[in-house]
C-alpha positions in Angstrom: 0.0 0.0 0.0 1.2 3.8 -0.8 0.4 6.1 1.6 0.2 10.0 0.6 -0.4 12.8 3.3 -1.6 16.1 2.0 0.5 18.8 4.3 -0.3 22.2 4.5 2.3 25.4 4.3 2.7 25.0 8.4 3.1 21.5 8.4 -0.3 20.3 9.6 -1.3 17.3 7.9 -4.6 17.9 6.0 -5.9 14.8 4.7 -4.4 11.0 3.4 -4.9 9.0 -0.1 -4.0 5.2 0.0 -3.0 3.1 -3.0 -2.5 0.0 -4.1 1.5 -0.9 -3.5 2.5 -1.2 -7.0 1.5 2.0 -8.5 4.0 4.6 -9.8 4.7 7.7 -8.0 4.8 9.9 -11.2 1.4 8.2 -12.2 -0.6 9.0 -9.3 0.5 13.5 -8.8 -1.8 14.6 -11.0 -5.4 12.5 -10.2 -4.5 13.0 -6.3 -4.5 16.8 -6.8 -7.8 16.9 -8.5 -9.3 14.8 -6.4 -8.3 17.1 -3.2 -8.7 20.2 -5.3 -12.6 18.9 -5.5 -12.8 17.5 -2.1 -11.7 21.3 -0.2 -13.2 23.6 -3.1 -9.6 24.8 -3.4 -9.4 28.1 -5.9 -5.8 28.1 -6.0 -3.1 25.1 -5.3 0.5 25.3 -5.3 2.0 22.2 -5.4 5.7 21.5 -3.7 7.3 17.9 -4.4 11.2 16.4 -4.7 12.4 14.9 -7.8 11.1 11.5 -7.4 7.5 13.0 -8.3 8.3 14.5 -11.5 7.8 13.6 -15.2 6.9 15.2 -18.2 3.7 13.9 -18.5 3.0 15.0 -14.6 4.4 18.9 -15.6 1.6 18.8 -18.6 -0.9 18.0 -16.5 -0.4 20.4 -13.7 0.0 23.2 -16.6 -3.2 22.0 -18.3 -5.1 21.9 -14.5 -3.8 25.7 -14.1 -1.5 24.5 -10.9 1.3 26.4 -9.3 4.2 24.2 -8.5 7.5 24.3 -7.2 9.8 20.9 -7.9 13.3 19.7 -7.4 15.2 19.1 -10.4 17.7 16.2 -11.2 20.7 18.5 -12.3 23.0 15.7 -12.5 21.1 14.1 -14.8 21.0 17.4 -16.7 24.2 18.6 -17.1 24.3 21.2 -19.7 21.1 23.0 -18.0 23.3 22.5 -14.7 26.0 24.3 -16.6 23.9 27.0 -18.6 22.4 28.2 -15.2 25.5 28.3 -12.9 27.2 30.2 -15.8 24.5 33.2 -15.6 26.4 36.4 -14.2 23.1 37.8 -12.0 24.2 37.6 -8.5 22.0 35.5 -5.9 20.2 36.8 -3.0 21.9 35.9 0.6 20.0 34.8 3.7 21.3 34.0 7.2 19.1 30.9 8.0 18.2 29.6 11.6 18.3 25.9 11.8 16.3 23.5 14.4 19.2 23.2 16.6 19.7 27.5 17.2 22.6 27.0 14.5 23.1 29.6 11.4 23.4 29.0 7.8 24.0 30.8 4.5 21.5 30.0 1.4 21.1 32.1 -1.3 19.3 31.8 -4.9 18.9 33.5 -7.5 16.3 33.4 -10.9 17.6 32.6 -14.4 15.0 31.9 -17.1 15.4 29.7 -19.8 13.2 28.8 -22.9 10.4 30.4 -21.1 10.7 28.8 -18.1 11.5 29.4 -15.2 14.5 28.0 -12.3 15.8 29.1 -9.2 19.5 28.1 -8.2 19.7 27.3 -4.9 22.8 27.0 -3.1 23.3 26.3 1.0 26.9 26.7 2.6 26.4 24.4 5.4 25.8 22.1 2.7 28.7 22.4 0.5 30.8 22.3 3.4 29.6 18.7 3.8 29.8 17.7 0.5 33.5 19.1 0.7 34.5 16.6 3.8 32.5 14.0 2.1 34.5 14.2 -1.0 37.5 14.7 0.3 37.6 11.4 2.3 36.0 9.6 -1.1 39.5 11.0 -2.9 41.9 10.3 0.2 40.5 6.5 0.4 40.8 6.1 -3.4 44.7 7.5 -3.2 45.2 4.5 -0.7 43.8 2.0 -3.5 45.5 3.4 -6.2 48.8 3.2 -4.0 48.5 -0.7 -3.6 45.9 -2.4 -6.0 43.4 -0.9 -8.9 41.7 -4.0 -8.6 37.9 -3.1 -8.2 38.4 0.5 -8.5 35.5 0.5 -11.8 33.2 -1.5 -10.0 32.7 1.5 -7.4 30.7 4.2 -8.4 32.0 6.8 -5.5 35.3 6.1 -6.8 34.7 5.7 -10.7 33.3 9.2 -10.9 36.6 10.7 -10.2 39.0 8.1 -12.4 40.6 8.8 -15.7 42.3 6.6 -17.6 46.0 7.4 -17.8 49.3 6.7 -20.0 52.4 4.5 -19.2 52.6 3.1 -15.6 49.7 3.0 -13.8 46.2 1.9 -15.6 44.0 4.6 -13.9 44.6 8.4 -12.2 42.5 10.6 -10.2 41.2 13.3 -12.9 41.7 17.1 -11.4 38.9 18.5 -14.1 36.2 15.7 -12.8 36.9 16.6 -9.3 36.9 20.4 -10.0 33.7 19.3 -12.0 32.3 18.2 -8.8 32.6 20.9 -6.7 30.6 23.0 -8.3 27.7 21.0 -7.1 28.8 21.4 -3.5 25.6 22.7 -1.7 23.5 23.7 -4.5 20.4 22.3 -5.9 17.8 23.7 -9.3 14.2 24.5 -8.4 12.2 24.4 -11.2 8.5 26.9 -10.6 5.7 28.7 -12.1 4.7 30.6 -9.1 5.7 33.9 -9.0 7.2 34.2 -5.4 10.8 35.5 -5.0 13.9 33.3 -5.3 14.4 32.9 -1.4 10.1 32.4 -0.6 10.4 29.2 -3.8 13.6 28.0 -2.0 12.6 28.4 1.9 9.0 26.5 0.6 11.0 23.5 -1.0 13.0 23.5 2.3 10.1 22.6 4.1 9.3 19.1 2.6 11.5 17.9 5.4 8.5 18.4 7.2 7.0 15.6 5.3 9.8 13.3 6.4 9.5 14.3 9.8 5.5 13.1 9.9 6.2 9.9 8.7 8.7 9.5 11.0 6.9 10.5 14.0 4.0 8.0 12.7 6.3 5.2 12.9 8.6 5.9 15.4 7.1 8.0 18.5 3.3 7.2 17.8 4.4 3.0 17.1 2.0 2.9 14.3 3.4 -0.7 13.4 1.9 -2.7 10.7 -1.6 -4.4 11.9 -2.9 -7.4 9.4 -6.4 -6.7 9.0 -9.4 -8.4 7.4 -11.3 -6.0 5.4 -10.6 -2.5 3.8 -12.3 -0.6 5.8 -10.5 -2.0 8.9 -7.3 -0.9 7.0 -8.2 2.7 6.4 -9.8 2.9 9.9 -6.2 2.2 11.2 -4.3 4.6 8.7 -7.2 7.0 9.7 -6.6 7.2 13.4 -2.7 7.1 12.9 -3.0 10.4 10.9 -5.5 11.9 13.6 -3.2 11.3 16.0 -0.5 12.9 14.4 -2.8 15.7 13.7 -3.4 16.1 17.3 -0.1 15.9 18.4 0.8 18.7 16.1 -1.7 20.7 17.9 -0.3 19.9 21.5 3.3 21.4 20.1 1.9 24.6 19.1 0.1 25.5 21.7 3.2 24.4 24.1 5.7 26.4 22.0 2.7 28.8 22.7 2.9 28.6 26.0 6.9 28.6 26.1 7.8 25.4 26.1 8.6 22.2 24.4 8.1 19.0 25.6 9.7 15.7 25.2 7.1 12.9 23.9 8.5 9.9 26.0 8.7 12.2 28.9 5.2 13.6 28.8 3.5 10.3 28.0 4.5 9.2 31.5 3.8 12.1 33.4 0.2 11.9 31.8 -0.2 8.0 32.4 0.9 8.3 36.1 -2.7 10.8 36.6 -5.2 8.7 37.4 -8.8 8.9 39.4 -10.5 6.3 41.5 -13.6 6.0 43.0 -14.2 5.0 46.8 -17.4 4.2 48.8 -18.1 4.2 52.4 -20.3 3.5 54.5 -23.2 4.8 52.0 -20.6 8.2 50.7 -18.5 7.9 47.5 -15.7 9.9 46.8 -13.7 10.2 43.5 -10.1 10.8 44.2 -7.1 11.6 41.8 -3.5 11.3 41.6 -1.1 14.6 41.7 -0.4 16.2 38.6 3.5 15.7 38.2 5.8 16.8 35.9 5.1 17.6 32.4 1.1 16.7 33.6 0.4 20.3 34.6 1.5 22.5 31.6 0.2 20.2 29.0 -3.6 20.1 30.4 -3.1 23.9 30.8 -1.6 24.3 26.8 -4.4 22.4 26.2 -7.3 24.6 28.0 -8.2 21.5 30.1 -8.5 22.2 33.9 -8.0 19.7 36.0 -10.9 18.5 38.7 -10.2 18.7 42.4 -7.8 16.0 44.1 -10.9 14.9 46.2 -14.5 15.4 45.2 -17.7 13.9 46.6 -20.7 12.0 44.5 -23.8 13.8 45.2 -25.9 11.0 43.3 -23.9 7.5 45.3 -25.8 4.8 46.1 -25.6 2.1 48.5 -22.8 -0.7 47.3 -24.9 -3.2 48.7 -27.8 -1.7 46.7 -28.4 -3.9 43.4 -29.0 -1.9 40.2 -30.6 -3.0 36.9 -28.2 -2.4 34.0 -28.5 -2.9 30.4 -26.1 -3.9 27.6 -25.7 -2.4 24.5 -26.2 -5.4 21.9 -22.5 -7.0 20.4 -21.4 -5.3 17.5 -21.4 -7.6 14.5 -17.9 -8.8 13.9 -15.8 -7.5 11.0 -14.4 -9.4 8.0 -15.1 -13.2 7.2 -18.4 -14.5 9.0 -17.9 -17.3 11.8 -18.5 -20.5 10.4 -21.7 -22.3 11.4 -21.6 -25.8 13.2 -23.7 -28.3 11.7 -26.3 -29.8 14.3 -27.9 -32.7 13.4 -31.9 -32.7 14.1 -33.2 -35.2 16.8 -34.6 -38.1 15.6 -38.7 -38.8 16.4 -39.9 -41.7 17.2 -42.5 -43.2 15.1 
């Protein structure tokens, strides 16, 4: 099964699609946004996805359905566009970014426009300084090799990309021009758009897809949504269903805690919230209800939440006698889900002549 979650611009998860497992991502884009386009009533969409999403046929469609989109590009794949827009003299626009963690980074993009369309060069310093140390270890293991055996060398692609074949001696040399070549990818990475938001807006809302990654991990991770075999469809979609409302919720809960000042810790305030509990004592004709101290994390998350919590001790005005039987009804047994229960055969009782 394929799972998509419709996100909006804050990161609150909107609504989910499931499909069967062996559909095509590229197939499915463009019936997905016109479904949800019909099921809000939306006027206007704008449409951010990575490059897995992305085919010709998908770009015709969201240009014939009047879409906005912003998508990630595959300029390896493309490297004369790759070339033709890093050698366009307009300089980008700079932005000190604030990560997660209170860290800073540089980005900047710029716009260059090419057969009428148009892409945004993207480049983030943080990120070419890992691509540097990254590339610099690839080289320094691959001078080890080539010092005792080229055996194998071809056969990895981290290495092959920066071989060349050379003359006398040695069969293969580390090329300077591919590994110059390669730098000039460090950090950067081609938006391709039709909105008409400036260079840094595009870039900052392709940025936020991590969110995406971050819902699906939460889903399996902190909530446990673990796969459940179940026995009909609807069971299936009942389960995906309550995973994503839950999610939903939790998203709430954070916002009003950053709200409120603070930020708390899943783990942490799932126990503090399991350990309040109420229970209900009768004596001698009088019942109480009694809870447990709010501890912890318990206090400021009722109190993000607008819940208020009931009195440690409180009397039932409407207790009756334990000893004092009372008539209760049960609601009738839901019927059960999936196959039917099998019926035993009974044999009728034979009659005497």
């Amino acid at each position: 099964m394929i799972l998509a979650v419709a996100m909006d611009q804050d990161g609150r998860p909107l609504c989910t699609e499931m499909l069967p497992g062996n559909t095509a991502d590229v197939t499915v884009l463009a019936p997905l946004l016109r479904r949800l386009r019909e099921r809000f009533g939306l006027g206007r969409l704008c449409l951010v996805a990575d490059r897995g999403m992305i085919s010709e046929a998908t770009l015709a469609a969201l240009e014939e359905q009047g879409i906005d989109y912003i998508l990630g590009l595959r300029e390896r794949q493309r490297p004369k566009l790759y070339d033709r827009l890093l050698a366009d003299p307009a300089p980008p626009v700079p932005l000190c970014h604030t990560r997660a963690d209170g860290s800073q980074t540089l980005l900047s993009a710029k716009e260059v426009r090419l057969h009428g369309r148009r892409y945004i060069l993207c480049r983030n310093e943080a990120e070419a300084e890992r691509d540097r140390q990254l590339r610099e270890a690839v080289l320094a293991q691959l001078a080890n090799e080539l010092a005792h055996s080229e055996v194998g060398l071809v056969r990895n692609r981290a290495w092959r990309r920066y071989l060349r074949r050379s003359g006398p001696g040695p069969a293969f040399a580390i090329d300077a021009t591919k590994v110059a070549a390669d730098a000039r990818h460090d950090g950067t990475f081609v938006l391709r758009t039709n909105t008409t938001l400036p260079p840094l807006r595009v870039m900052m809302r392709y940025r936020d897809l991590w969110r995406v990654e971050e819902l699906f991990r939460r889903a399996k991770a902190v909530l446990r949504t673990r796969p459940i075999y179940h026995s009909s469809d609807a069971a299936i979609r009942g389960h995906v269903f309550c995973s994503y409302l839950a999610l939903l919720l939790q998203e709430e809960l954070y916002r009003r805690c950053a709200a409120a000042g603070f930020v708390p810790e899943w783990d942490e305030a799932l126990r503090d919230l399991d350990r309040l509990q109420e229970a209900t004592i009768s004596q001698h004709g009088k019942t109480w209800r009694v809870r447990t101290e709010a501890t912890g994390l318990a206090t400021p998350l009722l109190r993000a939440g607008g819940i208020a919590l009931p009195p440690r001790v409180r009397p039932v005005a409407d207790a009756t006698t334990p000893n004092t039987p009372t008539a209760t009804t049960s609601a009738p047994a839901r019927p059960r889900r999936g196959r039917p229960p099998k019926l035993r055969q009974t044999t009728p009782p034979a009659t005497r002549p």
